[in-house]
C-alpha positions as MATLAB code, in Angstrom:
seq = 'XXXXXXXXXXXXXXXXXXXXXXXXXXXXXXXXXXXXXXXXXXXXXXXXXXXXXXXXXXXXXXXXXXXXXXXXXXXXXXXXXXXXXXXXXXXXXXXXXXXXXXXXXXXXXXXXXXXXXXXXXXXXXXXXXXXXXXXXXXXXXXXXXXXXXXXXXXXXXXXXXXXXXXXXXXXXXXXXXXXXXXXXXXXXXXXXXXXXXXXXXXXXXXXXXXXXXXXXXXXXXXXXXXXXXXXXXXXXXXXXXXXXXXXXXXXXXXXXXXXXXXXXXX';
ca = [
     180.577  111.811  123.504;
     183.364  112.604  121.076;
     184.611  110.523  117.922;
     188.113  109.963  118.442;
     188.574  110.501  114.923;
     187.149  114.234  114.896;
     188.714  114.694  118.463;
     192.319  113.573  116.640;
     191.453  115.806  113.958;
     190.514  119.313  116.443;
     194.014  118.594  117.931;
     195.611  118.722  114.697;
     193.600  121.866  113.952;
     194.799  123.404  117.140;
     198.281  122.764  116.592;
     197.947  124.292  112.863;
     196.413  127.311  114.342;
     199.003  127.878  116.834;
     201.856  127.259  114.472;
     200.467  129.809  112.084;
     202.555  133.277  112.022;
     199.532  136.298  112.048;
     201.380  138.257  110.215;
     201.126  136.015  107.234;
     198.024  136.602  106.638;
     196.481  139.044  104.432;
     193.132  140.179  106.416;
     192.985  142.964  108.030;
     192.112  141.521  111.723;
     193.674  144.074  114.269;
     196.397  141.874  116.612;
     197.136  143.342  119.896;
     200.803  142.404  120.746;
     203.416  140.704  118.830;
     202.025  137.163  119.311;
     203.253  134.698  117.076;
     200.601  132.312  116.465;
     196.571  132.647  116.026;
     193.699  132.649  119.031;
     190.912  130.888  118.626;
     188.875  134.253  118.459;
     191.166  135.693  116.091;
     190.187  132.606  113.654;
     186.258  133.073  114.595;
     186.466  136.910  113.602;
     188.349  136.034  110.488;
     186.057  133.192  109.400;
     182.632  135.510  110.555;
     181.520  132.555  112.951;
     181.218  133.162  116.820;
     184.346  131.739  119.193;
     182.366  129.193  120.625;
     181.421  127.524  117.020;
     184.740  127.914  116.241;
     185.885  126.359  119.673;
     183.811  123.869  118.509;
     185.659  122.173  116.137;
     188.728  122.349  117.318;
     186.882  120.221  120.440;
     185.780  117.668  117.525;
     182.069  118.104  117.962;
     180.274  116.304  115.028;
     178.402  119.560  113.796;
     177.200  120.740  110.213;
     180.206  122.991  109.496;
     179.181  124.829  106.479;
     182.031  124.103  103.787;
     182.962  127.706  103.025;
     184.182  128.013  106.725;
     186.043  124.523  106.336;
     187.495  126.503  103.152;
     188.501  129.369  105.510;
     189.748  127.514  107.996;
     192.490  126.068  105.095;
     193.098  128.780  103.851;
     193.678  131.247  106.630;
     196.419  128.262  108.165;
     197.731  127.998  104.467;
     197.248  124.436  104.960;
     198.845  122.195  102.653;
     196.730  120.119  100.067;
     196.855  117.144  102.471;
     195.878  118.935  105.460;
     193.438  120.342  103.719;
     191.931  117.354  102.695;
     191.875  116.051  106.377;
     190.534  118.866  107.195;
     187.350  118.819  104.597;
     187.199  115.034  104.990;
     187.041  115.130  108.622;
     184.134  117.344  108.799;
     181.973  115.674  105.932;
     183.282  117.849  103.015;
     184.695  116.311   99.580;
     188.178  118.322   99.308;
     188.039  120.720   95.851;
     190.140  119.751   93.542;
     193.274  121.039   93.113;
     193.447  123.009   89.681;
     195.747  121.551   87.163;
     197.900  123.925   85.924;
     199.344  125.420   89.485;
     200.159  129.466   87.550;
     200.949  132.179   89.892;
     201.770  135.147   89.412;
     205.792  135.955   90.256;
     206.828  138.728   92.504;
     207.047  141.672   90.135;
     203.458  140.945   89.097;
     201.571  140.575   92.540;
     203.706  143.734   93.524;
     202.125  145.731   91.092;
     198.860  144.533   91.563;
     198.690  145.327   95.385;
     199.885  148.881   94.441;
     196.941  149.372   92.550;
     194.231  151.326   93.982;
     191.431  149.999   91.858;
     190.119  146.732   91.985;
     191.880  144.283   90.587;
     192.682  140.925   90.474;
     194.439  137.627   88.797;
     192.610  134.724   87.333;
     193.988  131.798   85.439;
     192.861  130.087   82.029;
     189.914  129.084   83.964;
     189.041  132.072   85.353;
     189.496  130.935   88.993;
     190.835  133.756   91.082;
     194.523  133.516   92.552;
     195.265  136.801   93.388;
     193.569  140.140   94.180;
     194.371  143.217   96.270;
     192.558  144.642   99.403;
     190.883  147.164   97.101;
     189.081  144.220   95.231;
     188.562  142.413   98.843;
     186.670  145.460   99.825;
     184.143  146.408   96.800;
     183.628  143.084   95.690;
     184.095  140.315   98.446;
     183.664  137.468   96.366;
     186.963  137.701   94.692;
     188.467  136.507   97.850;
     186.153  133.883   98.943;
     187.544  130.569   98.890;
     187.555  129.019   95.615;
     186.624  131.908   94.081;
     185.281  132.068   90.319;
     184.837  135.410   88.235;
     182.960  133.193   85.210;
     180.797  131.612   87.966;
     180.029  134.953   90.192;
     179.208  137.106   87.175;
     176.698  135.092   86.103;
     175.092  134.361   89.623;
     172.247  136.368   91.146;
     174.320  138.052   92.992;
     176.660  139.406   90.440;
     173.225  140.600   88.586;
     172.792  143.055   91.400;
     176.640  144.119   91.343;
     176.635  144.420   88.012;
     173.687  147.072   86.590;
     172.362  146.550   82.722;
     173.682  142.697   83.508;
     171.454  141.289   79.981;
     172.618  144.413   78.091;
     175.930  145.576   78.994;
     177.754  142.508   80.476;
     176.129  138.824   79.767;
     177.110  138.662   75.989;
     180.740  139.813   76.056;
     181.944  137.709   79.293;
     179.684  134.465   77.336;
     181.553  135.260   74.168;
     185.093  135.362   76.254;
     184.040  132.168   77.999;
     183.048  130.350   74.554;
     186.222  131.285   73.273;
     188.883  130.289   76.193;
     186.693  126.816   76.053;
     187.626  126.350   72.396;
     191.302  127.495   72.627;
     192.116  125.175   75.607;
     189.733  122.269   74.881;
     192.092  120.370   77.616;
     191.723  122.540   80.364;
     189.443  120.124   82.578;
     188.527  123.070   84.985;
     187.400  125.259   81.846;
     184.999  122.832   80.799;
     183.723  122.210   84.707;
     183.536  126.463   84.454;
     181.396  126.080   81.529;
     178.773  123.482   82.563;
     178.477  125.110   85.733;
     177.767  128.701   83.803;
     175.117  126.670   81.503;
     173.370  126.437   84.202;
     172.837  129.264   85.727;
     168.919  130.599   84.634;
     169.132  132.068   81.124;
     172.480  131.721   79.970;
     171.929  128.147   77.828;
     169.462  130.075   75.927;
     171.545  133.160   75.662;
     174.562  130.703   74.708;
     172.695  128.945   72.153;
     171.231  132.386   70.206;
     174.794  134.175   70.622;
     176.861  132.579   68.337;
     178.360  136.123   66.512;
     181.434  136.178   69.390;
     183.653  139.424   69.501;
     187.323  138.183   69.790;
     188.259  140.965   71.942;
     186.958  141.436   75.720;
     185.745  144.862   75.315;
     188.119  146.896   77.148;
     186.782  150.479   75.995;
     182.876  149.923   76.617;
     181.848  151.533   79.910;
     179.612  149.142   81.642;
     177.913  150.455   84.612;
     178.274  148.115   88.421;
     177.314  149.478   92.014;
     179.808  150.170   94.182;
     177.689  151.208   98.152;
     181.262  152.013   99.219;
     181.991  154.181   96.040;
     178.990  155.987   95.847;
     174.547  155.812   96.320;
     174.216  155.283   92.025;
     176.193  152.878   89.498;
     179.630  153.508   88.233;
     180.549  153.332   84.958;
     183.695  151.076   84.746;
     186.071  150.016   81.987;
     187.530  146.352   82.392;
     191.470  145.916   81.612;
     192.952  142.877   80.891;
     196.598  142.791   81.028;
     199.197  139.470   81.108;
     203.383  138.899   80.676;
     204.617  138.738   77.628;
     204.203  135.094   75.966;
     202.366  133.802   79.064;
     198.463  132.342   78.409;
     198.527  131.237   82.133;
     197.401  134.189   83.753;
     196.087  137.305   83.169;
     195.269  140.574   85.182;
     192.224  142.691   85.671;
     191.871  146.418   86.455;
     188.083  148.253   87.042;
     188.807  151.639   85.881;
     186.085  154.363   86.801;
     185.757  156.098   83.813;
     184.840  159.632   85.322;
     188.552  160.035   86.759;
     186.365  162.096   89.937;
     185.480  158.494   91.191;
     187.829  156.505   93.562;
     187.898  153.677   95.358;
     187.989  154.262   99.386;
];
């Protein structure tokens, strides 16, 4: 037997989904026909789930719906912040919170940054990611998951694949720009959630705690080898650029150059 409450909810859910324009969306999911709304099996093969757990929850079945897909769901309907907390309330999830200082980048600047054919992206003073381009979506995934993090990934297990020499070439310099942006903006509540979540990753409060010599730039011109199985069967050395507007702390932009200019991204 349903809850009426997660029933009421699948309705709402349906309606979102058919009220959602496909060609909003920024994933590259191949529509046949000029509908003007979503099927349930385009939103399965966007979120990576089969139709029928999808189907599911429109329906209102009381089932463990992993919270990344709940993030999906929100953010492939562009649902607003209080549909969005229906949504993750409804299905046992406490909603994210919402970050603070709201920057996004204008026009001109996400323009440019889908033109690029490197990977790039847009983070905030907290490093959350609120942009990148389908270049970035396709070499490194994670910068378009929901809620996405580029302090949290790189210091994950995962990133230590992704990125080769990880204790040599990369965990100092990101620390020492992390340990910096937390002193500069000692009001930024999501910085300091960043940080404690960073501490404690395995390693890095000892590596904090001996690394107190911090650079004050980023490091720009150091080549710093990550793996690419798109790109090519070895590591790539990369150079990280950090660009922003003029006057504007807010935001700031990131380009992975190759440095041998053979290498491109597919």
């Amino acid at each position: 037997m349903l809850d009426a409450r997660r029933e009421d909810l699948g309705r709402m859910l349906r309606a979102w989904r058919m009220a959602r324009d496909p060609r909003l969306l920024d994933d590259p999911v191949p529509f046949r026909g000029h509908r003007s709304y979503l099927t349930q099996l385009d939103m399965a093969l966007l979120l990576g789930v089969s139709e029928r757990w999808y189907r599911a929850l429109e329906r209102g079945e009381d089932r463990k719906y992993a919270r990344d897909m709940i993030a999906g769901v929100a953010r492939i309907l562009g649902l607003s912040p209080g549909q969005a907390t229906a949504l993750y309330r409804g299905t046992g999830h406490q909603p994210p919170r919402h970050r603070a200082d709201g920057a996004r980048p204008d026009a001109a600047m996400l323009d440019l940054l889908h033109q690029q054919r490197r990977v790039s992206w847009i983070c905030d003073q907290a490093w959350d990611v609120v942009e990148a381009n389908a270049v970035a979506a396709r070499h490194c995934p994670w910068l378009v998951h929901p809620e996405a993090n580029a302090m949290t990934w790189a210091f994950s297990a995962e990133a230590r694949y992704q990125l080769r020499e990880w204790d040599t070439k990369w965990a100092a310099p990101l620390l020492g720009q992390l340990r910096l942006a937390w002193q500069r903006w000692p009001d930024n509540e999501r910085l300091d959630e960043v940080v404690r979540s960073v501490r404690r990753e395995p390693g890095v409060a000892e590596l904090w705690d001996g690394t107190a010599d911090v650079g004050d730039a980023p490091g720009g011109d150091a080549a710093r080898p990550m793996f690419f199985p798109l790109v090519a069967p070895d590591p790539v050395d990369v150079r990280v650029a950090t660009y922003s507007r003029f006057g504007d702390t807010a935001l700031r932009w990131f380009v992975l150059t190759p440095v041998d200019p053979a290498v491109t991204f597919p």
